[in-house]
N, C-alpha and C positions, 0 to 999 in steps of 0.2 A: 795710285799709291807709290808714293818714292823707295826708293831702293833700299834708303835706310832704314823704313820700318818695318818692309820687308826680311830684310838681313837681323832685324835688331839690334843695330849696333850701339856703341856705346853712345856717339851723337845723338843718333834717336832718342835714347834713355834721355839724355842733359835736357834735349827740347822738351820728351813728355812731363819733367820734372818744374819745367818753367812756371806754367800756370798756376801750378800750388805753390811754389817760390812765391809769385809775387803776392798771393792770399798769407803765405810766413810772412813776408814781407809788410805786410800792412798789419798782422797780429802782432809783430816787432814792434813797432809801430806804437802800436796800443799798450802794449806792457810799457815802451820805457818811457813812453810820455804822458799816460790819462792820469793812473796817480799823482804823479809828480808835478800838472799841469793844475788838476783840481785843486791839490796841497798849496801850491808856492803861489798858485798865478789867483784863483778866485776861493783861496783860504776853506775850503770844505773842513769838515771833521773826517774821523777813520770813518764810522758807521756811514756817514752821507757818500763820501765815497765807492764804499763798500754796495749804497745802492744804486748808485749807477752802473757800477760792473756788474749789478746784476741784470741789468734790464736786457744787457747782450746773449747771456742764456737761455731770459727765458723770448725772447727772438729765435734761440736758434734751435729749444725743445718744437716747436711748430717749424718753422723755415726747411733745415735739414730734411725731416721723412718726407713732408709735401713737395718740396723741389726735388727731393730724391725719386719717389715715388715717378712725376709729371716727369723727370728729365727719359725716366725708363721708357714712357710710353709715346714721345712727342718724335719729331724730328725737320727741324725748319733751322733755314742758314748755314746749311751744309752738315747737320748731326743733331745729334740730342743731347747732348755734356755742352757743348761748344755754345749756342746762347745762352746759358745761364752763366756760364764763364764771363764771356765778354761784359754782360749787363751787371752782375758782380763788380767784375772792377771798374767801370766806369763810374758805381756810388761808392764802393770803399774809396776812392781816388778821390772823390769828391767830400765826402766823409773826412775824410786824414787832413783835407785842407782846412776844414771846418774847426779844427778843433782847437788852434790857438785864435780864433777866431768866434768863441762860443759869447766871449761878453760884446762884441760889436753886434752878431745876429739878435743876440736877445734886446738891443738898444733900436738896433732897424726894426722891428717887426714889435714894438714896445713889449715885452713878455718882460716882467720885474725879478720873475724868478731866474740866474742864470743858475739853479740846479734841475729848473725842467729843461732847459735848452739842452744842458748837458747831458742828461737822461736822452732825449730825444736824437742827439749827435750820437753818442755812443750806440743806441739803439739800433739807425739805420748802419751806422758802422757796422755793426759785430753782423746784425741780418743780411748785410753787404757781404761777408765775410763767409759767413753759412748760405750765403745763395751759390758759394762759387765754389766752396770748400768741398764738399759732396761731391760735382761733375769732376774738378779737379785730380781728383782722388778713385774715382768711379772709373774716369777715362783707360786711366792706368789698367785697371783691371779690363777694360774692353777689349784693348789692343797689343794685351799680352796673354803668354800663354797659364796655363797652371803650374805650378813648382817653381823651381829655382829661376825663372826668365820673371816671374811675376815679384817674387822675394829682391831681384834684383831693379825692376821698376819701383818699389815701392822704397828700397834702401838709397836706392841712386837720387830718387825724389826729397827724401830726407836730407841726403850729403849737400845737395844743391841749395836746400832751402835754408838749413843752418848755414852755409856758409855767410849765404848774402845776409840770413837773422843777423848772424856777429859782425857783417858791415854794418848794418842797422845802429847795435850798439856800440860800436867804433864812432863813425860820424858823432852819435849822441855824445859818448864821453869826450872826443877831441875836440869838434867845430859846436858843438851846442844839440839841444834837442827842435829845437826852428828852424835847421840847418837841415836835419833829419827830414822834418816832415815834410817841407818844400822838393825834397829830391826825392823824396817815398810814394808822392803824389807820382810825379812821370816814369818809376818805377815800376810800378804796382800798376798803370794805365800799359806801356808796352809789353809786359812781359804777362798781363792778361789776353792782350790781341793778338801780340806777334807771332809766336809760336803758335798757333791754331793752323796758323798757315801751312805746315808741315807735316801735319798728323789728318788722318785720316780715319773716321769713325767707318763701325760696318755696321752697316743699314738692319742687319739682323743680330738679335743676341742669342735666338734658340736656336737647336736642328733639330731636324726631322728625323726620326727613325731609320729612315731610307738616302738618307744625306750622308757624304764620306765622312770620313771621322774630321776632326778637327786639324789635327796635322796637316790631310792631304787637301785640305780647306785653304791655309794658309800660305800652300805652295802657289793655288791660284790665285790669290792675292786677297782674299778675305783674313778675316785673321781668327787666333787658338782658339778664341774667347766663343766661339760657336757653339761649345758643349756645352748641353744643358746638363744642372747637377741638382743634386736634394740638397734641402736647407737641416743643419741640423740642430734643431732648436735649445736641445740641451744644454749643448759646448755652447752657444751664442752667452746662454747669460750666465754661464759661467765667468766667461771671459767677460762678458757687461759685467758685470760684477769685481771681478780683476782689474779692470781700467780705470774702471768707476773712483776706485778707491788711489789710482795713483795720479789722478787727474783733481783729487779731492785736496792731496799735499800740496801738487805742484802749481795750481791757482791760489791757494793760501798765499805760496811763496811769493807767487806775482805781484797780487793787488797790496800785499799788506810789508811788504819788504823795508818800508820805508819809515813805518814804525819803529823796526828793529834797530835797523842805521841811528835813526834819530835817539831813540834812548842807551843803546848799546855801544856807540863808539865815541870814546874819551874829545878826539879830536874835533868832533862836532859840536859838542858844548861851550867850546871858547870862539865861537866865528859871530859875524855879525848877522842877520838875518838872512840878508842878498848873499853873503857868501856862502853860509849854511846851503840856502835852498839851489844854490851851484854845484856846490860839492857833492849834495846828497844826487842830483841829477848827474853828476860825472858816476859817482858810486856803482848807483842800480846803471848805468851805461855798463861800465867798465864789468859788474858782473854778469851782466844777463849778453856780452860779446865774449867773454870766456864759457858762458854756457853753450852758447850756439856753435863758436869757432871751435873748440875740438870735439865739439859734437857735430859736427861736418862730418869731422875724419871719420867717426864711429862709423856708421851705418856700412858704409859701401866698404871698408879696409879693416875692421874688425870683427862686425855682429852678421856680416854675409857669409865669410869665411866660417867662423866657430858655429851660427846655425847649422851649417853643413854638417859639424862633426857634432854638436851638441841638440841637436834640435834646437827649432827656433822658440820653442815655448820655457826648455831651460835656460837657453839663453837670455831670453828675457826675461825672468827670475831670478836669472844672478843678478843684472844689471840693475834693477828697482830697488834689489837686497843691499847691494854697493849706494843706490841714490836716498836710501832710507839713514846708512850710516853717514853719508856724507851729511844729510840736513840733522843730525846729532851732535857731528863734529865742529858746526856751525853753534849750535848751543855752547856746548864745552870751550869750543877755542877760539870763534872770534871776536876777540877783543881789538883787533888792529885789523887794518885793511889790508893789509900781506895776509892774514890768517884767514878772512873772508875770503880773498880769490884765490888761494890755496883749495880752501873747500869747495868752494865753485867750480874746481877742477874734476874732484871726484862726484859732483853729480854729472859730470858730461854722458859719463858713458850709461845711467838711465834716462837721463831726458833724448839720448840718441834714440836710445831701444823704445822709448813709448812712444816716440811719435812717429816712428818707422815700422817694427815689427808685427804690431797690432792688426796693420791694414790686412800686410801680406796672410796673416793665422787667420782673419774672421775673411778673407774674399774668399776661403777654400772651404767654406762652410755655410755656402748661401746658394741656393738657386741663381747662377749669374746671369740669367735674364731680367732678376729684379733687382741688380748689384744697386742701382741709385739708390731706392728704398732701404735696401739692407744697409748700406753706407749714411743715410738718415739715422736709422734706428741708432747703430755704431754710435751716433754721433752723442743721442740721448746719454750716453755714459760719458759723454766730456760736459753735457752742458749743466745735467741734473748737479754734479760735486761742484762746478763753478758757481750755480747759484746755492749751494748751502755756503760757502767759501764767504759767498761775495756778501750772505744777507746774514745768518746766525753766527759764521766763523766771526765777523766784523764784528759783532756785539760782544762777542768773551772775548777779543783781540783789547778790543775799546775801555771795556773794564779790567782785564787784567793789569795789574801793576810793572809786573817784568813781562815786558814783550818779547822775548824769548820763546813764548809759548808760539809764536808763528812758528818757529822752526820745530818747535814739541807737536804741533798737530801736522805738519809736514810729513816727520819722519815716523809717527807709528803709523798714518796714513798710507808710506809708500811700504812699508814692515808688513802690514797686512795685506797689502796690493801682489806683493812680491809671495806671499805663504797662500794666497788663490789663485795667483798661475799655475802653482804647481798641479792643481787640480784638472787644468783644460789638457785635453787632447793634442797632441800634434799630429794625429794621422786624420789622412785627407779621403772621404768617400764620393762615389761620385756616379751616376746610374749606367 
């Protein structure tokens, strides 16, 4: 074990945060290019669309708990998180290349349909995604301790991964989104491998009755993650239920953004097709890199600190409550692109808190012998609202006349998500 994982220093943190980085990194990826790809490049409709984001869900309602589960029990190539990692990204890598490449595969291999091809790209994509997302996120929890050291890998993981997100959508709005995916592909293949190199799994996740505690464990060079704890199933679906519902707004937002652009800003109406379909691709760049870039900052320089003094379960309650009003402020005010990244500002600081805080509340309420599994189930609350999102939200999206209502089922979405947090627990039991 190196010294820094030892020490826990802050290097440590940057490396363990890598590997889920480049899984952000390829979900970037997928938000500012599959809509925008399917729309402009092989003309789908909203609802066709809408069924191919779904097909990544329901990949990853199976994928998650099954690899979760197996990653618990296995251990070959040096750990048990670490090859599902590697093999993860070397198909999202491969995936991401695929995707402006969806009408030549379906010509090589004659398939007429280039909406099964795409179903089928996305498919292995998002289950690429959910093979690695779990250990990615599990790992953290292995080779840290409980409290604030674990709050702080999973904040730090966040800060890391939104950053390089909003390179993501930088690249897209300034150099192109082709630009993007060619540099996403060696991206998302290094920063799945490299960093493994550095981190060091413990061969055990239980103790024994008769085994020092977990601390004087750590000093020998095992790590905190040794104590075994009760699972408390109550608070689990509380909180599945809390997430469920903010992850139900904030895929809305994703898949269907583009709608709204399209009928909502004056500017777009007078461009010529090839321009339009540029513009609208700078757009969803330009806002989903203001989503991620000061949602960087959030995790590790504001929602670490103020968990401290507020609890972390209120503090993510405010945060959803702020991300609920900002997708209303989106209804009411924008009419101009200034007034769109305006608003994009103030969801930073809940898309910080949901994709960060979440981890650190449910890994202190699971048996952490069977963290992959429980980080599977976890997962079932982002995948179940992504496919309501992707398959019935798209049908009333499709028929509705004013597309606005993307942002109307967003924000009571995150308004309810935000008034069931209050209900979970933040205190931590353990045997």
């Amino acid at each position: 074990m190196l010294a820094i994982q030892k020490k826990l220093s802050n290097l440590f943190y940057i490396i363990l945060g890598l590997p889920s980085t480049a899984m952000g990194f390829a979900l970037s990826i997928q938000i500012a290019v599959l809509s925008w790809i399917l729309r402009t490049k092989y003309n789908l409709e909203i609802d066709q669309i809408g069924i191919v984001w779904a097909a990544g869900p329901i990949a990853g309602i199976l994928g998650q708990p099954i690899i979760g589960l197996i990653s618990d029990k296995v251990w070959f190539w040096g750990g048990r998180r670490k090859p599902f990692i590697i093999l993860g990204g070397i198909l999202a890598s491969l995936m991401i290349f695929a995707l402006p490449n969806i009408d030549k595969i379906s010509n090589f291999f004659g398939i007429a349909s280039v909406m099964a091809v795409a179903i089928t790209v996305a498919l292995t994509l998002d289950l690429s995604i959910n093979i690695s997302f779990n250990p990615t996120r599990s790992i953290i929890a292995d080779v840290t301790p409980d409290g604030q050291p674990r709050t702080k890998g999973y904040t730090w993981m966040q800060s890391i991964s939104n950053l390089f997100g909003s390179g993501a959508y930088l690249m897209g709005a300034l150099i192109g989104n082709y630009f993007l995916i060619y540099v996403g592909v060696a991206i998302v293949l290094i920063f799945s491998i490299a960093p493994l190199l550095f981190i060091e799994e413990p061969r055990e996740l239980t103790k024994k009755a008769n085994e020092p505690d977990a601390k004087n464990k750590s000093e020998k060079g095992t790590t905190a993650t040794t104590k075994k704890s009760t699972t408390q199933w109550g608070e689990l679906f509380k909180l599945y239920f809390a997430h469920g519902f903010s992850w139900l707004g904030i895929q809305t937002m994703f898949v269907y953004i583009f709608a709204f652009l399209e009928q909502k800003l004056p500017a777009m109406q007078n461009m010529s097709v090839p321009d339009r379909n540029a513009r609208l691709g700078q757009m969803i760049g330009w806002s989903f890199f203001i989503l991620n870039g000061a949602g960087a900052i959030w995790p590790a320089f504001l929602l670490e600190p103020m968990s401290k003094r507020l609890g972390r379960v209120k503090t993510h309650a405010l945060m959803v409550a702020i991300m609920a009003l900002g997708y209303f402020g989106i209804v009411l005010l924008a009419k101009s692109a200034f007034m769109l990244y305006s608003m994009m500002c103030v969801l930073t600081l809940g898309w910080a808190a949901v994709v960060s805080l979440p981890f650190a509340i449910m890994s202190e309420k699971v048996d952490k012998s069977r963290m992959g599994f429980f980080m599977g189930i976890f997962n079932l609350s982002v995948v179940l609202p992504q496919l309501i999102a992707s398959s019935v939200i798209g049908t009333v999206i499709k028929n509705a006349g004013d597309k606005s209502i993307v942002f109307i089922v967003s924000g009571i979405s995150l308004a309810v998500s935000a008034a069931l947090w209050l209900f979970v627990s933040d205190k931590r039991k353990s045997l």
